[in-house]
N, C-alpha and C positions, 0 to 999 in steps of 0.2 A: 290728626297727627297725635298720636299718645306721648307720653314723655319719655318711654321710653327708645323713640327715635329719634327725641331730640340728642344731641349730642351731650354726652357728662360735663361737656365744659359749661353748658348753658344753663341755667334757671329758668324753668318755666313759667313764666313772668307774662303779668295782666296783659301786656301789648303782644307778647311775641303768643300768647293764645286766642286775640283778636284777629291778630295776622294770619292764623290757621283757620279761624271762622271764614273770613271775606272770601280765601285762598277755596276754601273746600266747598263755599255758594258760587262757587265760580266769578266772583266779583275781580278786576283789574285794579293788582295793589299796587302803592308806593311803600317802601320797605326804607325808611329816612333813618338814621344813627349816626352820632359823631363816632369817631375813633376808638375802638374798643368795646364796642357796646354787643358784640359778636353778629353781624352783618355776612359773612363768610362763614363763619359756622354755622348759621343756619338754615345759609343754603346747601351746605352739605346735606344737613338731614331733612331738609322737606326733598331734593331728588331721591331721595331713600323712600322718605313717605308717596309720592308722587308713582313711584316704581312699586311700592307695594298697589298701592290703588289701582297700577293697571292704565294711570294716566302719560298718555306720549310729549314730555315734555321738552324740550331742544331750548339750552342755554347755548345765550351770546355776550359777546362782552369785545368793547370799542379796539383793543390793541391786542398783539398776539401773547404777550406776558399774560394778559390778564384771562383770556379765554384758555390757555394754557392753567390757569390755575383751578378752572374751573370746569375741566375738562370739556369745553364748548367750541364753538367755532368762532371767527371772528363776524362782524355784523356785516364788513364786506365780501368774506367768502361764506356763509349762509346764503345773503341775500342776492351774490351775483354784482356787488356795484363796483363800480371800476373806481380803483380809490382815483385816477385822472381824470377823470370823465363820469361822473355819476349819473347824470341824466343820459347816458349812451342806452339803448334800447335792450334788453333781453335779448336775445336769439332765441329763434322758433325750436331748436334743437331741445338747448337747455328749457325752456317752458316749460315744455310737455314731460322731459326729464322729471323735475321738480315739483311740477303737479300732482301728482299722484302722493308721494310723499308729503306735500304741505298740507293737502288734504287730511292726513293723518294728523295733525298735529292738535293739541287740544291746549297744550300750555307753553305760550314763548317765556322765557326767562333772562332780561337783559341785566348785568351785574357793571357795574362803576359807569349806573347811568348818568354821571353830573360829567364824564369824560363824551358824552354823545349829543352832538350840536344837533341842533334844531330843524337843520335840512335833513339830514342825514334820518334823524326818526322820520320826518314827512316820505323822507323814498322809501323808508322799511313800507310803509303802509302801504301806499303805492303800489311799492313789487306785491306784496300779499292779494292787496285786491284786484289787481289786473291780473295774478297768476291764478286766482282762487275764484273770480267772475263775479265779484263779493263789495259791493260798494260801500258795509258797513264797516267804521274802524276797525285797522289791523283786520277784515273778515271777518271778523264776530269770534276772532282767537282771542282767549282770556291771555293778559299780557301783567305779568310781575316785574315791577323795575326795581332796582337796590342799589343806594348810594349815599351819599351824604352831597350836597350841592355846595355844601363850606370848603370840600375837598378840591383837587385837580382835576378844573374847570375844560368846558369841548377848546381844544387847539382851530385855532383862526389866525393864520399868520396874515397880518397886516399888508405885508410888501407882498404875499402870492400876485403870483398873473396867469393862478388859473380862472377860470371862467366862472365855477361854481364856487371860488370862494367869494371872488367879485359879487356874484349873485346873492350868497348867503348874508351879504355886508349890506347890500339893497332892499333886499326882503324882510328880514326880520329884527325886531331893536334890537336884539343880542343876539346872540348865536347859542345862549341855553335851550335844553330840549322843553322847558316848559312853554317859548314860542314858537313851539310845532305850529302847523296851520291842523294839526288833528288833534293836539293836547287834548283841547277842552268837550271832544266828542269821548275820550276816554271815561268819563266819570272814574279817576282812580278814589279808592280807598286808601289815606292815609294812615299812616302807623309809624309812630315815632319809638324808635328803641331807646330810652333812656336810659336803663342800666349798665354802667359801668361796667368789665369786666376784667378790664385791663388793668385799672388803677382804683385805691379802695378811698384815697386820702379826700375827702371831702373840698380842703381846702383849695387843694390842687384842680381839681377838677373842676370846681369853682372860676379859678383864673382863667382856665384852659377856652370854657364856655362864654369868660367874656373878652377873650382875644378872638375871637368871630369875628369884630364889627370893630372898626374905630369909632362904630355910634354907641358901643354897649356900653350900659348902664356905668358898671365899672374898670373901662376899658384902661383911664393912668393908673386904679391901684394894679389892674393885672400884669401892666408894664413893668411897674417898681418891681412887684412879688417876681419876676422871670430876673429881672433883671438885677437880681441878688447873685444869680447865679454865673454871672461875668468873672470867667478865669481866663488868663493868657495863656497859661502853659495848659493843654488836655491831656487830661488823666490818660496814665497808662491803660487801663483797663476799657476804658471807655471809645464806643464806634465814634469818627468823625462825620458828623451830618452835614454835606455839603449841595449848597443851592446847584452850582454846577460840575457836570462830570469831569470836566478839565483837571478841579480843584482837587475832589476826590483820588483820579490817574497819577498825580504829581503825590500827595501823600502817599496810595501805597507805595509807588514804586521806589520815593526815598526810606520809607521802612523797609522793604525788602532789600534795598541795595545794602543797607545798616548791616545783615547777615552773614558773616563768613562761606556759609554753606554755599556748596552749587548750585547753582539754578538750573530747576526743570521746567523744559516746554511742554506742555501736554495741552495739543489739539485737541481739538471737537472730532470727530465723529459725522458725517450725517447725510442722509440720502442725497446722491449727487441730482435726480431728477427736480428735488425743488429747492437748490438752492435758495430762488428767490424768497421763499417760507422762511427761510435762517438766517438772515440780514442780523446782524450783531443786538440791534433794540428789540429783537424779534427771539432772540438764546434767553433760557431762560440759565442757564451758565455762560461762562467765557466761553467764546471760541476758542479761544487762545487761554488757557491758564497755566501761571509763572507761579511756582512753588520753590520753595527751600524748605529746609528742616526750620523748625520755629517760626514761622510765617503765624501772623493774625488771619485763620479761616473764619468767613461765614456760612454756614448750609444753607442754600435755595432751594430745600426741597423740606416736605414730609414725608419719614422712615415710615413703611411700614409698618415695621416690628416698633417702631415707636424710640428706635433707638437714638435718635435725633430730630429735630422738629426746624422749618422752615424759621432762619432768624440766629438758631442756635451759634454762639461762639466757640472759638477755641484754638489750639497752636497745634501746628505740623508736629506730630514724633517720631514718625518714620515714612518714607517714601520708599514702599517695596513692589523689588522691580522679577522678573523672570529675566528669561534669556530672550538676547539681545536687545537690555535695557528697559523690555518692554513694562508698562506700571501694570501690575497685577490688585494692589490699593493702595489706600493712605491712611495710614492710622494718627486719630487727630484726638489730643486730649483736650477734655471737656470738664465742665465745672464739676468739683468733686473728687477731680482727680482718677476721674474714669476714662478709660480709652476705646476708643472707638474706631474700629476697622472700618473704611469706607472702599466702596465700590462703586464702579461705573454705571450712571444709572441713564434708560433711556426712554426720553420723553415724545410721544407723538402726535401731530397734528387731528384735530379730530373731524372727522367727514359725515355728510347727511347720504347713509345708503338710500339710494333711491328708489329701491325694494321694496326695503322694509321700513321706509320711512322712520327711522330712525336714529341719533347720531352715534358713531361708532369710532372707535380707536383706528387712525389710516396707519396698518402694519409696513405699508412701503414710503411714510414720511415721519422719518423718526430724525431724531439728535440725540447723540451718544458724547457723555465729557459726566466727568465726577461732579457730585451737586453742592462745590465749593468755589468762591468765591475770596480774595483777598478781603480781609476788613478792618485796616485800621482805618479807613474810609468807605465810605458809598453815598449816592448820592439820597438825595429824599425824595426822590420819585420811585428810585428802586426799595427805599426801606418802608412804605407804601406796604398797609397788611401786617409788617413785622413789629415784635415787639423785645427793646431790650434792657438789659440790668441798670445800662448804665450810656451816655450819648450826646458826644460834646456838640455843637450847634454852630457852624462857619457856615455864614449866610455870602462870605466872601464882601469886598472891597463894594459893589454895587448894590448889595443888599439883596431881599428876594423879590425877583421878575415875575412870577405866577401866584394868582390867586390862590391862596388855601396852603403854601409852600410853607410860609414857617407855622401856620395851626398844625398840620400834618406834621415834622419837622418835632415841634415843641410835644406832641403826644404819642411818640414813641414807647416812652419811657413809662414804668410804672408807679415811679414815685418821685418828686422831686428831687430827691438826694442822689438821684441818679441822673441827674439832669444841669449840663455846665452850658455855657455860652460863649464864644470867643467874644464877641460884642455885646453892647446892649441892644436892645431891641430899640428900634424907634416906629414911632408911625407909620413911617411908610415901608415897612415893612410887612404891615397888615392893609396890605391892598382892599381898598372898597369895594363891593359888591352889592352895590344897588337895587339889580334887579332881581338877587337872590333872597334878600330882606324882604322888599316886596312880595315874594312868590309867599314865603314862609307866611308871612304879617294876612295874606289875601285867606289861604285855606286855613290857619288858627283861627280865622275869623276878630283881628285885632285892629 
């Protein structure tokens, strides 16, 4: 990979041209980065590099937000598993379908691997080798993972009464993908991205690294250092970052109701055959999106033309309609004092032709809705990837429930002074992670 296909946001940096060495001997990487160390942008440009080489590469990534970002499929519709029923059998149909295509494949690509439990990898491998007649890991397909394991940990609901999570809770001490029953045939090649990108502040970045662990080194000074920035009232300017979506729905909708303007409904858009695909966690916009004039928008997408970026803020200044009401755009001011015309943009599910063993844009499962979002709130699962000026911190009355919620949460921002807190932070707020210390401590060789 030269540098000039790495993307201009990046630095070609000692680790991320290791990572091209392993990648190009065909060796099976681990691609590890906290927050901002550019993880996402570079997997943009190695499927650029990938695609010049001539190499058949097919990204997955655990939930449809995320494979939507990545224009990939999701790990249950690649592989066929029945997100009810996982160990339910292939069909002889679909096999031989998928055969020939997986055949073709030379590089899997799975993106926000610390979201992918530990069963779930054992069946990817499984399917591959049973489809493929191939008993060696994954079938001797080179496999790239990308994650951070400090982030938003595999989902295991406790109270399920389905069968395989009962199972997954028997079989393995956690449910991270490092206690695969294949992990350790993968020999991965490790690569830590440590360059910053997002934030330059040393100091900050410092505390950020040791809010990891309620075991790290200086985990009460990194408490105090956050915990300066406890305000009651949130800044005008500032997104509200909330542990749950309830809290999040309740702040925009009392800012919005604040507005004299009338309120516009503007539905989604989107192929009635697969409903099931567009499940609301599954939009990568509202279905439903409530606009007034002066509304706090956020964009969920990256412009083309670059005229806005995925994160970007900004307030409604006009809502222009055609005949019969119809919204033809939104023009939404943006920092600078520039305005920007927005259009309805349409996102598609992506499918493995079974041809050309390939994956491909599915032209008949689309979703159609402008790539705007209310934001004087959103939650910190959805601002996940996003980065912004400025982002107040409501962990709410119970504090936060998931692993890695307020690390994620606290490193949005670019700098601290862009960074407030409704609470202080307490301990338990930094959920323990035992076995991820472990994993880390085992391959540093500490």
């Amino acid at each position: 990979m030269t540098t000039q296909i790495i993307p201009s946001e990046l630095e070609m940096t000692d680790e991320i041209k290791q990572a091209i060495y392993y990648i190009n001997h065909g060796d099976n990487v681990f691609i590890h980065g906290r927050p901002g160390t550019g993880k996402s942008t570079f997997l943009k440009g190695l499927r650029s590099h990938l695609n010049v080489k001539s190499k058949n590469a097919m990204f997955v990534a655990p939930t449809g937000i995320a494979a939507l970002n990545i224009h990939g499929q999701t790990i249950h519709s690649f592989f066929h598993i029945n997100p009810q029923d996982m160990h339910a059998p292939l069909d002889y149909a679909n096999r031989n379908a998928i055969k020939t295509a997986w055949k073709n494949l030379d590089i899997l690509v799975v993106d926000e691997i610390s979201m992918v439990r530990a069963d779930i990898f054992d069946k990817m491998n499984e399917r591959l080798q049973a489809v493929l007649d191939d008993e060696r890991p994954f079938a001797h397909k080179q496999v790239i993972v990308v994650g951070d394991l400090n982030q938003l940990a595999p989902v295991l609901n406790e109270k399920s009464n389905l069968q395989q999570d009962q199972q997954c809770k028997e079989t393995y001490e956690t449910s991270y993908v490092f206690e695969a029953k294949c992990w350790e045939g993968m020999n991965f090649k490790h690569i830590f991205f440590t360059k910053i990108f997002r934030q330059t502040d040393v100091e900050f970045t410092g505390n950020l690294a040791a809010l990891e662990s309620p075991h790290s080194k200086n985990f009460s000074q990194a408490l105090a250092y956050f915990n300066k920035r406890v305000t009651d009232k949130r800044p005008q300017e500032a997104v509200c970052l909330c542990a749950r979506k309830i809290d999040a729905e309740k702040i925009n909708q009392a800012e919005l109701d604040k507005l004299p303007q009338p309120t516009y409904r503007i539905p989604a858009f989107q192929s009635s055959r697969y409903d099931n695909d567009w499940k609301e966690s599954n939009c990568p916009a509202p279905k439903v999106l409530y606009l007034k004039i002066g509304a706090k928008v956020m964009f969920v997408r990256n412009d083309e033309k670059k005229l806005f970026v995925n994160g970007m803020l900004g307030r409604v200044k006009s809502i222009n309609c055609v005949k019969e009401k119809t919204i033809k755009s939104i023009t939404v001011e943006v920092a600078g004092n520039r305005e920007v015309e927005v259009h309805c943009c349409t996102w598609y599910k992506t499918i493995l032709n079974k041809k050309t063993g390939r994956q491909e844009p599915d032209m008949e499962n689309y979703f159609c809705q402008f790539p705007l979002q209310l934001a004087w709130a959103t939650t910190i699962h959805k601002a996940q990837g996003m980065t912004f000026d400025s982002a107040y911190v409501d962990m709410g009355e119970k504090g936060a429930f998931s692993i890695g919620q307020t690390y994620v949460a606290l490193s949005r921002v670019r700098t601290v002074d862009g960074l407030w807190l409704k609470k202080p932070l307490q301990e338990s707020d930094i959920l323990p992670n035992p076995a991820v210390e472990k994993f880390y401590k085992d391959i540093k060789g500490e």
